[in-house]
N, C-alpha and C positions, 0 to 999 in steps of 0.2 A: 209770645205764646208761653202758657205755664210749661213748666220739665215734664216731660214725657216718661211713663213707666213700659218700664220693659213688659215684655207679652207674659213672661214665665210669672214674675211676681202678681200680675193683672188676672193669671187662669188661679193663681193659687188665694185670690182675696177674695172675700165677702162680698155682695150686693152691698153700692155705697150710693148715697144720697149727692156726695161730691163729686164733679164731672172730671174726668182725670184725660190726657192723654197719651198716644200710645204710637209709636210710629215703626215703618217695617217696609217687608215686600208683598205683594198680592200674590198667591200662590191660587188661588180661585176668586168667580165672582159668580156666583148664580142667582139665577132670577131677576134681575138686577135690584138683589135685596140683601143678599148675603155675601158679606168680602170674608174670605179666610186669608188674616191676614199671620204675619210672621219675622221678627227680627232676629233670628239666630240665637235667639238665648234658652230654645225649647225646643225638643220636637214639636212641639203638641203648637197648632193653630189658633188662634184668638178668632170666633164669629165675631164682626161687624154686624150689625143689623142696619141698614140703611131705608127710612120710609122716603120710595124712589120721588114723590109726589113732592117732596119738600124740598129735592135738590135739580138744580139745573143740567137739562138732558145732555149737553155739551160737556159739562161735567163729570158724570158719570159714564160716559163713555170711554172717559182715559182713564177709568179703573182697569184696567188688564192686567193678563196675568205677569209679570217682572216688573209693572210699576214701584215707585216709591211716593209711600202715601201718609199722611199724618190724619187720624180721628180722635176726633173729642163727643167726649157723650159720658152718660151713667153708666156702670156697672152693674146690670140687673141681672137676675137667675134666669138662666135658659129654657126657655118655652119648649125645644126640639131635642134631641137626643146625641150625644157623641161631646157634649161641652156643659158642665157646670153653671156657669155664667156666661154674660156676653153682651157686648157694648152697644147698647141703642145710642146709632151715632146723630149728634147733632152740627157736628161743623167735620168736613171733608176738607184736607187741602192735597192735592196734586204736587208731589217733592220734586219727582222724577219721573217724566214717562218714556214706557215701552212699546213700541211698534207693533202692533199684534202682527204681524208678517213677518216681522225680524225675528219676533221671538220666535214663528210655527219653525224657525230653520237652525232654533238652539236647543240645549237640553233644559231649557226653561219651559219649553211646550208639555202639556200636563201626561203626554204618553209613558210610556216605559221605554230607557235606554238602555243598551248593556252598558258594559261597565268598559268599553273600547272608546266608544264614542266621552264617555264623561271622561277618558284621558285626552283626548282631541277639542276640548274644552274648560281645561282645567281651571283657568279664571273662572267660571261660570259652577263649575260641578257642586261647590262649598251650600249654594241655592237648595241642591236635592237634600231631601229628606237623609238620605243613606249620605250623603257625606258632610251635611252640617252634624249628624250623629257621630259620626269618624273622628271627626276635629273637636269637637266639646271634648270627648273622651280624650285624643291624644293632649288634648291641652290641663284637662286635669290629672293625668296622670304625669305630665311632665309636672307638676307643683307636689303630686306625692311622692314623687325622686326628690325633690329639694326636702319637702319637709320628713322624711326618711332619715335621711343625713344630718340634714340642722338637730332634729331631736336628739339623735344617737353621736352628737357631738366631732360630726365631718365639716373641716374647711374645703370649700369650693375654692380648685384652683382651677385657672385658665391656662390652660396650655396651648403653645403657639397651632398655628394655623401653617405656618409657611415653616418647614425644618431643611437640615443639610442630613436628617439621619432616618434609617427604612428602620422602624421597631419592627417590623413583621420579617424580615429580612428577603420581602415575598418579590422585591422589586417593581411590583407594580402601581407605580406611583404617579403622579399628575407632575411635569416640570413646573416649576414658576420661574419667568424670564423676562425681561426687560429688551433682548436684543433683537435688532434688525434680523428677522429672519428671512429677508433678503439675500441680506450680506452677515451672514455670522460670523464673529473674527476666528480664527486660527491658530494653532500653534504651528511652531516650521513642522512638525510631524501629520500634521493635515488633522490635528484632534481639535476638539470646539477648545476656546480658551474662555473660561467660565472665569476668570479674572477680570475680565473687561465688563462682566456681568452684574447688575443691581447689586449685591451681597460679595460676587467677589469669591463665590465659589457654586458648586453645582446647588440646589435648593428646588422641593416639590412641595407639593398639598400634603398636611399628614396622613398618613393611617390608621393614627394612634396615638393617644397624648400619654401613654402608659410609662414610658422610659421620663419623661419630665415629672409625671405624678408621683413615680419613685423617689426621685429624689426630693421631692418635699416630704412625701411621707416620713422620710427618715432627718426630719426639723420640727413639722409639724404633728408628728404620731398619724393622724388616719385623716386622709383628703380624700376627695373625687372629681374628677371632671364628667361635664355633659357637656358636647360641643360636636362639632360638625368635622366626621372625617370622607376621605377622599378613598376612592380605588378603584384603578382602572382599570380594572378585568375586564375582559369584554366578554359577560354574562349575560346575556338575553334570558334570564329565566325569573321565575314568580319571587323570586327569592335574595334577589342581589340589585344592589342599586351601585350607582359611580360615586353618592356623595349620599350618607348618613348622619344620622346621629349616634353617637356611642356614649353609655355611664361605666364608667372606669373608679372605681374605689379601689386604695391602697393602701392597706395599714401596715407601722412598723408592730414588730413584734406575734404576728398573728401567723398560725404557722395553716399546713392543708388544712386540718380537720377545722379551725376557728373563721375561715378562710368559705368554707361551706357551710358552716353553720351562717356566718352574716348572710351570704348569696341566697340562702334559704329565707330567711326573716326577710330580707327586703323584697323578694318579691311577692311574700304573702302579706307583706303590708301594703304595697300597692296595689296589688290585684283587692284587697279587701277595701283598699280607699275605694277603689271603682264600684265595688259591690255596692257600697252604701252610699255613694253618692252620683252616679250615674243610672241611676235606676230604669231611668224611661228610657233613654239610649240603649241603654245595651238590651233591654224587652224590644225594642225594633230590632236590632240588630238582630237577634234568636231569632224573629221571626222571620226576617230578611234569612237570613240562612237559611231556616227549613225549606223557604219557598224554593232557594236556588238549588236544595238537596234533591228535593222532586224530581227535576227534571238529567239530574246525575245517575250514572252506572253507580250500582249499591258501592263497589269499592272506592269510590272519590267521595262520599258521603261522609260530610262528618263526623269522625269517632261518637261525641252527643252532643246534644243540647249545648248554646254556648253558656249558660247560668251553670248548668250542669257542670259546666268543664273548669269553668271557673271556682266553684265548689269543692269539685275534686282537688285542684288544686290546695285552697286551703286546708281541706281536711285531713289530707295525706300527708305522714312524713315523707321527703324523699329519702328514695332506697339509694344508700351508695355501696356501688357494686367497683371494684378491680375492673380495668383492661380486659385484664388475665382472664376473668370469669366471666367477663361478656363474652370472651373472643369463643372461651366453652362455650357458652349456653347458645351464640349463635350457627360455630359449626357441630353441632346438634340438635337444634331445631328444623322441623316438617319443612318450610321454604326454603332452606339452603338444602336439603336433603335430596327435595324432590325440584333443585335447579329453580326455585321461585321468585328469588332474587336476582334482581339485573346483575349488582355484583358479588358471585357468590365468595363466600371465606374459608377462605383454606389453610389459612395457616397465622401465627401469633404473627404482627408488625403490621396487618392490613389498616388501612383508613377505612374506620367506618363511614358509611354511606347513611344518608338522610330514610331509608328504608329500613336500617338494622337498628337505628335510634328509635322508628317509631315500634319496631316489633318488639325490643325489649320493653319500650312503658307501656304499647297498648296489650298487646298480649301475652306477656311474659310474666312483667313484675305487677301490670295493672296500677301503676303509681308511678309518679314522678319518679326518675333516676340518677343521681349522681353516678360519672363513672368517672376513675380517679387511675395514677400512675400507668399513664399512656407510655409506648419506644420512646425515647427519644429522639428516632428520627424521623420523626412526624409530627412534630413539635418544636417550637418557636428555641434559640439559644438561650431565649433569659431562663427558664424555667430549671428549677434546681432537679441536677441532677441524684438519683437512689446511690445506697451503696452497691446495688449489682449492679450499675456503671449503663444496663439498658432502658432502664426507665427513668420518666423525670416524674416532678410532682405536680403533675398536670390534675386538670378537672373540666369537665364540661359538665352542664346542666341539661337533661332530655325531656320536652315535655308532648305529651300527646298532638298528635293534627300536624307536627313543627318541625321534631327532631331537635339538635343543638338550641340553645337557646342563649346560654349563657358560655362562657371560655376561662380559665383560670387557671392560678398556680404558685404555688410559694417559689419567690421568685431567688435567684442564683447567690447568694451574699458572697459566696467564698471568689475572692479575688482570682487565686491562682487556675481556680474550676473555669470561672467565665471568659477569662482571657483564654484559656485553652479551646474554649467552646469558639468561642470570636474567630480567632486562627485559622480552625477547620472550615469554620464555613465561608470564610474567605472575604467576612465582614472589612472595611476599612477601619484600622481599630483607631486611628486620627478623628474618624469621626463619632467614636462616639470616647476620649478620653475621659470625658467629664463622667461619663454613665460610670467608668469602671473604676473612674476614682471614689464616688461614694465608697467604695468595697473598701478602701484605704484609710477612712478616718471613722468609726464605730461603726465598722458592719455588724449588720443584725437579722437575723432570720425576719425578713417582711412577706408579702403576699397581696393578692389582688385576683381582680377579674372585669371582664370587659359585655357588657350586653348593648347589643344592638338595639336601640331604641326603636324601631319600627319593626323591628322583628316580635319585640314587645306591644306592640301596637296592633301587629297582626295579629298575635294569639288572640287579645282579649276583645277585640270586636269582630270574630268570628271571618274575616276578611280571607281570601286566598291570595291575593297578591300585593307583594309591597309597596307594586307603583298605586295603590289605593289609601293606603294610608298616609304618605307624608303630603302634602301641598302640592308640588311641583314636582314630578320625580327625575332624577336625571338618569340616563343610564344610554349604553353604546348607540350613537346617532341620533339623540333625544338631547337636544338643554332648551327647548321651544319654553317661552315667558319667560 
């Protein structure tokens, strides 16, 4: 059989005299004249035209809807409305068939699911409209992080997977272990003896490849990693998963303010690669939202339009605003006055809450927000300490619908500051020697930040929950596929 063209390149050619073919899944069959067919490279469905008279009725019977089907025919202009062009087929072949019974009891049946049920089928969900739309986008946006960095002159490093050291110092981390945990050996003190163990000492899933990215930054001038981190928190919420993705860029030399300028540039390069090349995805997507806004209380409705929000994005500088002057403008603001906030704020050193992030970009500053020199005690040790000794040179990124977005900070170079930092907070400073030895041979003011990749994923296809955007999601009592 000649190569087959994809559905998107086939909607987007010309009526051709040369019979070409096209292969996919049935997504409809009606009348038994018309297949709407589809292989993942489009939203948009390719009509089939089949004249039923020329094909065998055995045959045409295992058209249904989740089959896998190859047609060959001309590419003529479409007689009906809703498609361009459209394939008067002249040879059918049957790849794969689907059970029409099997399928009425998947989310391949042509009804509407919620979005509960296509997590109870996740092998399967990739098929619907709303989630082959989800993955096209996350997958080219994951190529506009690469080509982000490659341009602006970032080496891609890989940072391990499996470490002996917590970068977050949040302790909540995955073990990894080779022992019988049957029988786990002992010290005479009744403590595990993690000597006996694969590696030969305690070792978990990372958090964070940022302590490893530092130190190539300061060899290689400005890397990043993109790679798969771990965290066990046991989160049941829209918003937190057990295993993600993170982009971590770290340059020497780069101090806050340069530090927020890149974090700004990169994501309005990405979000504008999506703009211009996601086009038909992300208009379902809008649309998909409005529909779901309908049936929402005005307050869970989305701030706008997803085009819209993405827009705003681009067109806005972000405002970077102090700690200091959020922490004002929020214990004086109507919600916290009139008790509107779940957590209300009363005083400098509080952790903002996902509530006060979105009142300062949606209704406050009405723009993206940089907010910069957070306590340091709410805040990770690497992050360089101020000279009032309370703040460090922290940064988050706020964006509408989201809150946080992005995390960051010119990170600790002074040897004798970090080690002090290490001490207090009761870090194993054996484990992380190597980290605090870079401080020992050219330290240099560097800097960095870390964003969540599916968090990014969320914003820009209008989605509300995280387990909708990645493939499989893992999270407390969930690793099913």
């Amino acid at each position: 059989m000649q190569q087959h063209k994809k559905v998107l390149e086939v909607i987007q050619s010309d009526p051709s005299l040369i019979e070409l073919t096209v292969k996919g899944w049935v997504r409809s069959f009606r009348s038994n004249r018309f297949i709407a067919l589809n292989d993942g490279s489009t939203i948009h469905n390719l009509q089939c035209v089949v004249d039923f008279e020329n094909f065998d009725e055995a045959l045409l019977k295992r058209v249904t809807v989740g089959a896998a089907i190859a047609v060959t025919g001309h590419l003529v202009e479409s007689q009906g409305q809703g498609q361009n062009v459209e394939i008067q087929v002249s040879k059918l072949e049957i790849l794969g068939d689907a059970d029409t019974e099997e399928v009425k009891l998947t989310i391949l049946s042509p009804k509407r699911h919620s979005l509960e049920k296509l997590r109870e089928q996740a092998h399967l969900r990739v098929r619907t409209n709303t989630f082959g739309a989800i993955m096209r986008v996350r997958s080219k946006l994951s190529f506009a992080v690469h080509e982000y960095f490659h341009k602006n002159g970032f080496y891609n490093v890989h940072t391990p997977i499996i470490t002996g050291s917590d970068a977050e110092g949040a302790g909540e981390m995955f073990r990894v272990t080779t022992m019988d945990l049957k029988n786990v050996p002992k010290n005479d003190d009744g403590s595990i003896n993690f000597k006996e163990d694969f590696f030969g000492k305690e070792t978990n899933l990372t958090v964070s490849g940022q302590l490893e990215a530092e130190t190539y930054a300061m060899g290689l001038g400005q890397v990043y990693t993109f790679g798969p981190t771990f965290r066990a928190e046991n989160s049941n919420t829209s918003r937190h998963l057990a295993e993600f993705w993170m982009i971590e860029p770290e340059v020497a030399f780069n101090d806050l303010a340069a530090n927020m300028d890149l974090a700004e540039d990169f994501i309005k390069y990405v979000i504008n690669y999506l703009v211009e090349n996601c086009q038909d995805d992300l208009a379902f997507l809008e649309q998909r939202q409005q529909q779901e806004d309908k049936s929402k209380p005005e307050a869970e409705r989305s701030p706008m339009p997803l085009m819209e929000k993405l827009q705003f994005i681009l067109e806005n500088n972000f405002k970077r605003v102090s700690y200091t002057e959020a922490i004002d403008i929020l214990k004086d603001s109507k919600p916290n006055k009139k008790k509107k906030f779940k957590y209300l704020i009363e005083e400098w050193g509080a952790d903002l809450q996902s509530e006060h992030e979105r009142f300062l970009v949606e209704k406050h500053f009405k723009c993206p927000v940089i907010l910069f020199d957070y306590p340091a005690k709410i805040k990770a040790f690497y992050m360089r300490l101020n000279d009032d000794k309370k703040t460090v040179r922290a940064m988050d990124i706020l964006f509408p619908g989201i809150g946080e977005i992005v995390g960051g900070s010119q990170r600790e170079e002074r040897y004798d500051v970090l080690k002090q930092k290490i001490d207090e907070l009761g870090i194993d400073e054996k484990e992380l020697w190597w980290y605090l030895e870079t401080r020992k041979f050219g330290t240099a003011v560097h800097s960095g930040f870390g964003l969540g990749f599916e968090r990014l994923v969320l914003f820009v296809t209008g989605m509300t929950n995280i387990r909708d955007v990645i493939p499989f999601p893992r999270t407390p009592l969930n690793a099913e596929f």
